[in-house]
N, C-alpha and C positions, 0 to 999 in steps of 0.2 A: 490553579496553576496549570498551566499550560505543558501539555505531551511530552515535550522538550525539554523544558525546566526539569521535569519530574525526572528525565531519563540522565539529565547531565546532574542533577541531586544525587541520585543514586549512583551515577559513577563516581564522582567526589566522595562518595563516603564507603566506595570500594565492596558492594553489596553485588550480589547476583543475582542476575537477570534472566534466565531459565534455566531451569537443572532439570535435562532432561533422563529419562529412567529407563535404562543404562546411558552412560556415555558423560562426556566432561560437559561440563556447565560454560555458562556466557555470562561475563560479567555485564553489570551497564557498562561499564568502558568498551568492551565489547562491541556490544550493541551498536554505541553511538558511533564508532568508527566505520563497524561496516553499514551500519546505515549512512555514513558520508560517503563509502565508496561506492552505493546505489544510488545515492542522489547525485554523484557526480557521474554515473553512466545513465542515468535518466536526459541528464543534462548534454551527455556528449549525443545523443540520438536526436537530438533538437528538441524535447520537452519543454516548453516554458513553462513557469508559473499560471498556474488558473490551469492548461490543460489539463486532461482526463487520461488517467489510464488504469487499464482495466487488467484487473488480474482475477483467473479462472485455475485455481489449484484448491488441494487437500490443505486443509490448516495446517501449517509448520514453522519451524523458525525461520525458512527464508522471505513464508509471505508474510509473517509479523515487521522482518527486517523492511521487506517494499514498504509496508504501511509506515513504518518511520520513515522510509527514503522520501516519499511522497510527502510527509510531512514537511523534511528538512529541504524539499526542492522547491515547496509550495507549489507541489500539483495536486489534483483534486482525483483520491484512489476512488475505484470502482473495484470494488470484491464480488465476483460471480461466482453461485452455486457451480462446483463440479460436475454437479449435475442434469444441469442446463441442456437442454437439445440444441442443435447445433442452429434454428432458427431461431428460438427465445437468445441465444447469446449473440444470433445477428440483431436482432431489435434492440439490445443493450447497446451493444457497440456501434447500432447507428444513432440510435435517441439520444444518449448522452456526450455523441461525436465525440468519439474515444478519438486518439492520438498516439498511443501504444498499447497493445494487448498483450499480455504474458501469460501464458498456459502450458501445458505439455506441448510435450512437439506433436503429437497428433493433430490436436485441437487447434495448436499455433498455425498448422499446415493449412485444414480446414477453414480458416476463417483468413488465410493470408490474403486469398482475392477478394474479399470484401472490403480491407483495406488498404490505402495506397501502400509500394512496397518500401520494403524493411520494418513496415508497423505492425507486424506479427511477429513475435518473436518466442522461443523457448525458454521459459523461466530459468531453468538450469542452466542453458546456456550464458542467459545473461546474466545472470549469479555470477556462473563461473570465470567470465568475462572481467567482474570489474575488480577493479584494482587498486590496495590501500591507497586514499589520496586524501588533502585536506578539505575542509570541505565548507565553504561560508555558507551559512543559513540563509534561501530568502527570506524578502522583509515580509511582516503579517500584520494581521491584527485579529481579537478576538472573534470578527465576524469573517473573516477570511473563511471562501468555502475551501473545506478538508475533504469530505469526502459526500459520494452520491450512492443510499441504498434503496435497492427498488422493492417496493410492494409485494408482496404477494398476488397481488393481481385476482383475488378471487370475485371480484364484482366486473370486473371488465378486465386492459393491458396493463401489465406493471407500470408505475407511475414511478418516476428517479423521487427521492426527497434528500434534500439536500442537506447538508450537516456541515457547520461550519465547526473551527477552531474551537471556540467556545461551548458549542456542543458537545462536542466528544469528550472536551477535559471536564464536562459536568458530568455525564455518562462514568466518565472512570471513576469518578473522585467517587460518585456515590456507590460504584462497585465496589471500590476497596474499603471504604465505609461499611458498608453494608457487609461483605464476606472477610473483614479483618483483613486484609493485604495487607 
């Protein structure tokens, strides 16, 4: 089953989607809304389909939200360690010819001139930026690339490997298999 499927399954049957500790929970309907309203501001900055964009933050619900936006926009997420030096995250964002970058505003700041402008941007901001909207899913298919993780690089430079649609929903399915989800 596909990312998607799973996430509009579990809004249909009105189930919750993190419940964070303290504070009020997110349902999948949730979820899948405001990941339409990231993928429609993925889309309003020019994003197509197939390009890359790269998000450099702390795990949270709004980079989970990007990874669905990116999913429902059919562009192809790049997740960067936080802790990346501001070189290692130049060799990302050029090897994988990123097309949006989302990180703190420092880091955003940092890495703007490296990319043409407006493609730096503050996560937060553009969270707080987008706006309930409807949202048509691009088209896909199971080999459709989803997302690009790089290496560890301990033999030589990180190397992207790429992950398509059907990788990742094999990856979950056997997580939640595996840990009861």
């Amino acid at each position: 089953m596909d990312m998607l499927d799973a996430l509009r399954q579990g809004a249909a049957l009105g189930r919750t989607f993190l419940q964070p500790d303290p504070g009020p929970g997110m349902t999948y309907a949730d979820a899948l809304t405001r990941a339409g309203s990231l993928a429609a501001a993925l889309v309003n900055t020019g994003v197509k389909p197939g390009d890359r964009v790269a998000l450099q933050a702390d795990k949270s619900p709004e980079a989970l939200l990007l990874y669905l936006a990116c999913l429902r926009a059919g562009v192809v997420f790049l997740p960067l360690n936080p802790a990346y030096t501001p070189a290692e995250t130049r060799y990302f964002l050029q090897d994988a010819e990123v097309s949006l970058f989302l990180a703190s505003a420092p880091r955003a700041n940092e890495m703007a001139s490296d990319l043409p402008p407006g493609r730096a941007r503050p996560l937060q901001d553009f969270v707080a930026a987008a706006t309930p909207t409807e949202f048509t899913d691009a088209p896909f298919t199971p080999d459709t690339l989803a997302a690009i993780l790089y290496t560890s690089g301990t033999t030589g430079r990180s190397k992207g490997v790429m992950l398509s649609r059907a990788n990742l929903s094999s990856n979950a399915d056997t997580l939640a298999a595996t840990w009861a989800f």
